[in-house]
C-alpha positions as CSV (number, residue, x, y, z in Angstrom):
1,X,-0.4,-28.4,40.6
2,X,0.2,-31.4,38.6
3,X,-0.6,-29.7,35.5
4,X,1.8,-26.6,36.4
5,X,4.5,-29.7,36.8
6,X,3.8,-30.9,33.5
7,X,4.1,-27.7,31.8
8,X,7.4,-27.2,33.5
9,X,8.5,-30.5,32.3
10,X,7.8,-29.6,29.2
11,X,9.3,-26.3,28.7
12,X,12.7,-27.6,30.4
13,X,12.6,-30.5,27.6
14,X,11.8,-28.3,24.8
15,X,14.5,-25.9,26.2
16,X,17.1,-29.1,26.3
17,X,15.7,-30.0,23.5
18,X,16.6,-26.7,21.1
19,X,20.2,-26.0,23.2
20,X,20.7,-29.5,22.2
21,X,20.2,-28.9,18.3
22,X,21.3,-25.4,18.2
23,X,24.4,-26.7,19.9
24,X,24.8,-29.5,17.3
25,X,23.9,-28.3,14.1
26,X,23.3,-23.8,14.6
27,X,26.6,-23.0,12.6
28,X,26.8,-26.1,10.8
29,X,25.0,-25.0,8.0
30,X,26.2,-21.4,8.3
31,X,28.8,-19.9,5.7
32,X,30.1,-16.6,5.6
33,X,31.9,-14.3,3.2
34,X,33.6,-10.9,3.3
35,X,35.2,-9.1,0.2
36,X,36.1,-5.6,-1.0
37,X,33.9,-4.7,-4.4
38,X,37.2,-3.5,-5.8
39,X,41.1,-4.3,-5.4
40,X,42.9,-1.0,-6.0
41,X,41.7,2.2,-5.3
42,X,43.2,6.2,-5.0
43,X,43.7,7.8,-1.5
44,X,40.8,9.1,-0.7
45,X,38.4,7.2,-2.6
46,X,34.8,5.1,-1.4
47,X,34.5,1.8,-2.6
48,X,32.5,-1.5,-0.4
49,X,32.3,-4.1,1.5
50,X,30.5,-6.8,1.0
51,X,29.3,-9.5,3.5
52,X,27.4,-12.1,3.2
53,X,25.6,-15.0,5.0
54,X,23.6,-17.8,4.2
55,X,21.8,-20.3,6.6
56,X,21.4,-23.2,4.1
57,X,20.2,-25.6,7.5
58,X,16.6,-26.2,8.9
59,X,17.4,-23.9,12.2
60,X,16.3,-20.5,12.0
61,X,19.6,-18.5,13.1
62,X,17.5,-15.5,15.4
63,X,20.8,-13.8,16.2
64,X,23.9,-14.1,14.3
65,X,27.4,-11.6,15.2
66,X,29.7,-10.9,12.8
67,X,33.1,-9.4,14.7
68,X,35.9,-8.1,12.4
69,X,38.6,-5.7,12.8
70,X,40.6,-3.9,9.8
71,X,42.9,-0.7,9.9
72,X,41.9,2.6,11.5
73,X,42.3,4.1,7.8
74,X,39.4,2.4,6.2
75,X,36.5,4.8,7.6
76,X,33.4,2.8,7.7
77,X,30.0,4.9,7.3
78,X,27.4,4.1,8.8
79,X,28.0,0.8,11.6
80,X,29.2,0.9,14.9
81,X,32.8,0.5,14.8
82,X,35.6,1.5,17.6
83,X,39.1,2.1,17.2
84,X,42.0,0.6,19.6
85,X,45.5,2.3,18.0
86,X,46.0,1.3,14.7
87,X,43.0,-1.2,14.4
88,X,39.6,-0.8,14.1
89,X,37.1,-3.0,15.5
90,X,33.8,-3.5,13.7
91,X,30.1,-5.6,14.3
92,X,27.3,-6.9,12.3
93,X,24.0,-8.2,13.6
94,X,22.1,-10.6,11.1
95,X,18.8,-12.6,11.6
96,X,18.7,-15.4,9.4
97,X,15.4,-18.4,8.7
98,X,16.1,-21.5,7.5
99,X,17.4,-21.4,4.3
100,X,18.0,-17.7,3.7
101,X,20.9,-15.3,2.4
102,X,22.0,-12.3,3.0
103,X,23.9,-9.9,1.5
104,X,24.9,-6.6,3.1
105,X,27.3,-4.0,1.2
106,X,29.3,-1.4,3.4
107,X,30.5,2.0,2.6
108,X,33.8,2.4,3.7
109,X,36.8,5.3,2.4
110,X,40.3,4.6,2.1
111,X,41.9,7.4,3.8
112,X,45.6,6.5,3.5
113,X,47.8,4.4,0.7
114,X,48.4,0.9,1.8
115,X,47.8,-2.5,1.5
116,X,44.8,-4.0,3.5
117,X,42.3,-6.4,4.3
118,X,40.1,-8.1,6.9
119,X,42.3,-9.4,9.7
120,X,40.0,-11.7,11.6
121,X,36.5,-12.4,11.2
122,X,34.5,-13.9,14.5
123,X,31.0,-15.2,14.0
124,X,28.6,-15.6,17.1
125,X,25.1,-16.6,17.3
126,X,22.6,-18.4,19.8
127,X,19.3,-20.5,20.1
128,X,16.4,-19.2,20.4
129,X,16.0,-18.4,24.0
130,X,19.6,-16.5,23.5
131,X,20.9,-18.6,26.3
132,X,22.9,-21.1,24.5
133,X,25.8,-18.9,22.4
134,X,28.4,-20.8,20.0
135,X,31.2,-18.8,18.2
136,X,33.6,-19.9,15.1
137,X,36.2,-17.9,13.0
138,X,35.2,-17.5,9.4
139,X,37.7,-18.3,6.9
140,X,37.1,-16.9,3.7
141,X,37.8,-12.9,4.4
142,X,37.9,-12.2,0.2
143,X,41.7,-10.8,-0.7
144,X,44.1,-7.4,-0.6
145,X,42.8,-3.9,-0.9
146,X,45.2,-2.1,-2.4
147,X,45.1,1.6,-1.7
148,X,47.2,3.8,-3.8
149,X,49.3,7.3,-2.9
150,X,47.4,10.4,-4.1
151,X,50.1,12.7,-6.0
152,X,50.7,16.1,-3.9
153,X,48.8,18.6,-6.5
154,X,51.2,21.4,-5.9
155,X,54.4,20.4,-7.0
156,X,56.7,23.3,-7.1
157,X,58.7,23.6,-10.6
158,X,61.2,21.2,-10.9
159,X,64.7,22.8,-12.4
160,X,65.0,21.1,-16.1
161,X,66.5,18.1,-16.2
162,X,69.6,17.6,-18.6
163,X,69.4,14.2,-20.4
164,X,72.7,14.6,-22.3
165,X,75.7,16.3,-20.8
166,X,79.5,16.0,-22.4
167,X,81.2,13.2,-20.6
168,X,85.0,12.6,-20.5
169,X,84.6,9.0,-21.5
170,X,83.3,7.6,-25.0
171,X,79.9,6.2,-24.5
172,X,80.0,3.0,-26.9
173,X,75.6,2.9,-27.3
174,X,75.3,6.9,-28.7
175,X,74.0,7.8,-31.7
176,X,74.9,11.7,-31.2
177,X,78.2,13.1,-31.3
178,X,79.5,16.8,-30.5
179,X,80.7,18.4,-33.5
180,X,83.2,20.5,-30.9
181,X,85.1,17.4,-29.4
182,X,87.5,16.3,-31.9
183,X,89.0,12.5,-31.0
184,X,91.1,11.6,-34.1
185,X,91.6,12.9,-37.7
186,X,91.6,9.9,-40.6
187,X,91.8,9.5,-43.8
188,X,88.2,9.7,-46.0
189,X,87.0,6.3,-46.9
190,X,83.6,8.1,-48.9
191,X,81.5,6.8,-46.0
192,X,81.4,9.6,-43.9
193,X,79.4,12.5,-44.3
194,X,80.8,16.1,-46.0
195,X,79.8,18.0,-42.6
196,X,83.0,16.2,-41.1
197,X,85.4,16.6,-43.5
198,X,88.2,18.7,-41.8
199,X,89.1,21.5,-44.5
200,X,92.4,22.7,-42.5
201,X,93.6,19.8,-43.2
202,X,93.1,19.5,-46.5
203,X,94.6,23.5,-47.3
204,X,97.9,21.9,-45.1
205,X,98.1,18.4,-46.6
206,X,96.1,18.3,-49.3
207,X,94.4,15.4,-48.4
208,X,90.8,14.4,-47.7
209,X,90.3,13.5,-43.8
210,X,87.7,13.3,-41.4
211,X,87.2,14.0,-38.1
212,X,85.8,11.5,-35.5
213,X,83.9,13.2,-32.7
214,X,83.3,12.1,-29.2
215,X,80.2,11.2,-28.9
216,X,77.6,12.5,-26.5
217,X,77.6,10.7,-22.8
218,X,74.2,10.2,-21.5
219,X,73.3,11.7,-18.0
220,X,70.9,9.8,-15.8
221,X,68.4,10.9,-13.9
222,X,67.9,9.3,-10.3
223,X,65.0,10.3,-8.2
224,X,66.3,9.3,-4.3
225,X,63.8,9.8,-1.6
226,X,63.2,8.5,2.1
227,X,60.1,8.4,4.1
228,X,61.7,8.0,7.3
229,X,60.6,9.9,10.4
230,X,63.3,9.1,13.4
231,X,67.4,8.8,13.0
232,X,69.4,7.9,15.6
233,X,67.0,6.9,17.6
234,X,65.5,10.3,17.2
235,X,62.5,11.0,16.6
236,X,62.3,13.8,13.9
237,X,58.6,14.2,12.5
238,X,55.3,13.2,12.6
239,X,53.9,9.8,10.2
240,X,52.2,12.3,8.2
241,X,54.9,14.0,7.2
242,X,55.9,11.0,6.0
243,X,52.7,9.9,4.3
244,X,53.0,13.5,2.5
245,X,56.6,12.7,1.3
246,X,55.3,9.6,-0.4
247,X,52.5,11.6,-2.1
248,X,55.6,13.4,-3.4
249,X,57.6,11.6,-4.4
250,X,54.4,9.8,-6.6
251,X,53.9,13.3,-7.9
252,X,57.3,13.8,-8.6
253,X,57.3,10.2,-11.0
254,X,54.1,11.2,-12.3
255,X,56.0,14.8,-13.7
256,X,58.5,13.1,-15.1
257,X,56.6,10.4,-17.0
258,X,54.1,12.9,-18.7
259,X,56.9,14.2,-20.2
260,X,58.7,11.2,-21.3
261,X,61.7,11.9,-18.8
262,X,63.5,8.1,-18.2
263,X,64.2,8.3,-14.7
264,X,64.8,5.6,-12.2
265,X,63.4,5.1,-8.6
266,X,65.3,5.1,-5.2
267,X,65.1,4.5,-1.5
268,X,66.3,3.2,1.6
269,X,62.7,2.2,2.7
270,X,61.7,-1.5,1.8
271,X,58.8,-3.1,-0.1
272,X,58.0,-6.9,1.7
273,X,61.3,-6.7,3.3
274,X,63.3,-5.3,-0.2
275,X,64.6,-2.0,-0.4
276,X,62.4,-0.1,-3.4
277,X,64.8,-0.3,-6.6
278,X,62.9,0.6,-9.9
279,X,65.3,0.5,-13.0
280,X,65.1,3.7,-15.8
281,X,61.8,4.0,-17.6
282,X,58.8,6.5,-18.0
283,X,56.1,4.1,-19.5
284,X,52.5,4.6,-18.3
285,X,52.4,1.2,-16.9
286,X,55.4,1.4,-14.9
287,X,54.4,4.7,-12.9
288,X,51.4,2.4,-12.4
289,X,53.9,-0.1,-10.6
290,X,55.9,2.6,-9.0
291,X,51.9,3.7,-7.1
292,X,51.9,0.2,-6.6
293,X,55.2,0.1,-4.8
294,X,54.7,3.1,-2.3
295,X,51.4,1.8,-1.8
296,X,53.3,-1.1,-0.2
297,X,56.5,0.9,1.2
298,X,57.7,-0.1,4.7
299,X,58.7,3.4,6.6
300,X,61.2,1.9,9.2
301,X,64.1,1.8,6.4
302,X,67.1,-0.8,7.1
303,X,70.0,1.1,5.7
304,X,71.0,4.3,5.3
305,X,69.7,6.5,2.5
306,X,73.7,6.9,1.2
307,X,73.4,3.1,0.7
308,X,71.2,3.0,-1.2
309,X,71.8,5.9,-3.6
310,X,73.4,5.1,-7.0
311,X,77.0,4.7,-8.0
312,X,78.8,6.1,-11.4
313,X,79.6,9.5,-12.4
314,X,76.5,10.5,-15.3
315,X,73.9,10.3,-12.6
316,X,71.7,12.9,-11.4
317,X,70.2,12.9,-8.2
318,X,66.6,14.3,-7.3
319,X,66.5,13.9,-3.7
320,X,63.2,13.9,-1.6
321,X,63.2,13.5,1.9
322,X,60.7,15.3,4.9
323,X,64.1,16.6,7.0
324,X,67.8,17.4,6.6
325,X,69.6,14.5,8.0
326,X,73.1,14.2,7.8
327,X,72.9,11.6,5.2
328,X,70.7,14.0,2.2
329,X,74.1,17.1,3.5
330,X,76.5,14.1,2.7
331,X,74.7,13.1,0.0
332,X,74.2,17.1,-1.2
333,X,77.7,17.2,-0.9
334,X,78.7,14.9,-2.9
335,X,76.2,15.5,-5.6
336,X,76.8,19.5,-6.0
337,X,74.3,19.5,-9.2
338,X,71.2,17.4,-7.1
339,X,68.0,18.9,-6.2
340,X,66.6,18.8,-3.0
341,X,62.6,18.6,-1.9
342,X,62.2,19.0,1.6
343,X,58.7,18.2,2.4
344,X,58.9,19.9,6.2
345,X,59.6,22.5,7.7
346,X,63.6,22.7,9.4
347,X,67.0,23.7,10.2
348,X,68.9,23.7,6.7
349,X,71.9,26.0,7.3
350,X,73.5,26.3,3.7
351,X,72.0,23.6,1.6
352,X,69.9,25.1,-1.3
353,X,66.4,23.3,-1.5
354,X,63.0,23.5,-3.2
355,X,60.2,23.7,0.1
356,X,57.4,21.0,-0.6
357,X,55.7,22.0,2.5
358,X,52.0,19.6,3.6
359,X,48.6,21.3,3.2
360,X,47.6,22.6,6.3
């Protein structure tokens, strides 16, 4: 009997004993690390990632949690993971000796543009009885996984864009004029060229003069969209409609700057709290902002899209919205030459359009 005492004694110190060290120094020695392998990728696209954990203490860690949560679009293969709305909730099990590291790589597909990353990172562990558990939040979750908006592949044909159109007023910057605008008649200094010397009025007056033409006004082209889904309170279509406007509109910037069209970018919706204004351009590296951009894009706009379209006469308007709301007919009226891409299925009455309808 005494003996049996004795043993119990000693497993309740030895118990005491390795709650009391587990308690003090389990997680003291423990770091952890979470990263994406990559910082941008395409809609649709696999990339990893990457945990790792490293017991540099003298305390065996038997069983160590990791408990994360990221968006319900990155789709992790492979792990346990549940999904609570727009969050989804994912675990790790490690078991780490003294002095060990691990390094554990998860496959995981981006299945919609936006910016993302780890939200909160929980670590658990215990002794090694399991009855004594201690948790801490880690703090280095890597950075912002950045996923970009796959262009729509079937792009209807857009109507050609005029770059140049006669303009009433003289535009100061052009370098072509049109030889059938004639805006004064002047003497011949020997500077100009023979092509506009005006001969009538050399058979009437018999004197050399020239003819200075109005030069050719620029037309701008301005491609307008909105990825809203509700007005008025209403609630018109579905967030994937919305996600497929986006992928239009970056098909629609990705037409124009293949073939060297200058065109700036549009819309009511905001980037970080700013409504998306791009300047005129067709350089490869800015479409590569522009993805950037609607990889980002806020779909709750805070104005309407007439606020935010451009002002000034020599603009054309490419407008791309997923319904016919009554600010794309005010904004169709008072742009009679703008082209509209309607990206869902509706009510349009009288307003011509070009249907960009989503894959089924």
């Amino acid at each position: 009997m005494l003996g049996l005492l004795l043993l119990l004694g000693l497993f309740v110190a030895m118990y005491a004993a390795q709650a009391m060290l587990y308690t003090r120094y389990g997680m003291r020695r423990l770091s952890y690390r979470c990263r994406f392998d990559r910082t941008e990728v395409e809609e649709g696209e696999e990339l990893c990632l990457i945990e790792e954990i490293e017991n540099s203490g003298f305390l065996p860690m038997p069983w160590v949690k990791s408990e994360y949560s990221v968006s319900r679009h990155l789709d992790f293969a492979g792990t346990h993971s549940v999904v609570t709305g727009d969050t989804r909730f994912v675990s790790s099990l490690f078991f780490l000796r003294s002095h060990t590291r691990i390094c554990r790589q998860w496959k995981v597909r981006a299945m919609q543009r936006g910016e993302y990353r780890v939200r909160q990172v929980l670590l658990v562990s215990s002794d090694l009885l399991g009855a004594v558990r201690d948790s801490r939040a880690a703090e280095d979750l890597g950075g912002v996984l950045t996923v970009l908006p796959k262009p729509f592949a079937d792009l209807p044909t857009l109507p050609p864009v005029q770059s140049r159109t006669m303009g009433e007023l003289p535009a100061a910057r052009s370098l072509l004029t049109d030889p059938l605008t004639v805006a004064d008649i002047r003497p011949y200094t020997g500077c100009e060229p023979l092509r506009r010397l005006d001969w009538n009025a050399l058979a009437r007056t018999g004197e050399l003069l020239v003819r200075t033409e109005e030069p050719v006004q620029e037309q701008r082209l301005c491609v307008l969209f909105t990825a809203q889904h509700s007005e008025y309170g209403k609630r018109f279509i579905s967030r994937e409609v919305c996600e497929h406007t986006i992928r239009v509109t970056a098909a629609v910037c990705q037409y124009f700057t293949s073939r060297g069209e200058p065109f700036s970018l549009q819309s009511n919706c905001t980037v970080h709290g700013d409504a998306l204004s791009i300047p005129e351009g067709c350089t490869a590296d800015r479409y590569h902002s522009i993805l950037r951009q609607l990889a980002a894009l806020e779909l709750e706009p805070e104005q309407n899209l007439r606020q935010a379209a451009p002002t000034g006469e020599q603009v054309r308007l490419l407008l791309i919205a997923p319904y016919l709301s009554e600010d794309v007919r005010r904004l169709m009226k008072a742009h009679p030459d703008a082209t509209l891409l309607l990206t869902a299925p509706g009510e349009t009455g009288d307003i011509p359009f070009l249907p960009v309808y989503a894959e089924k």
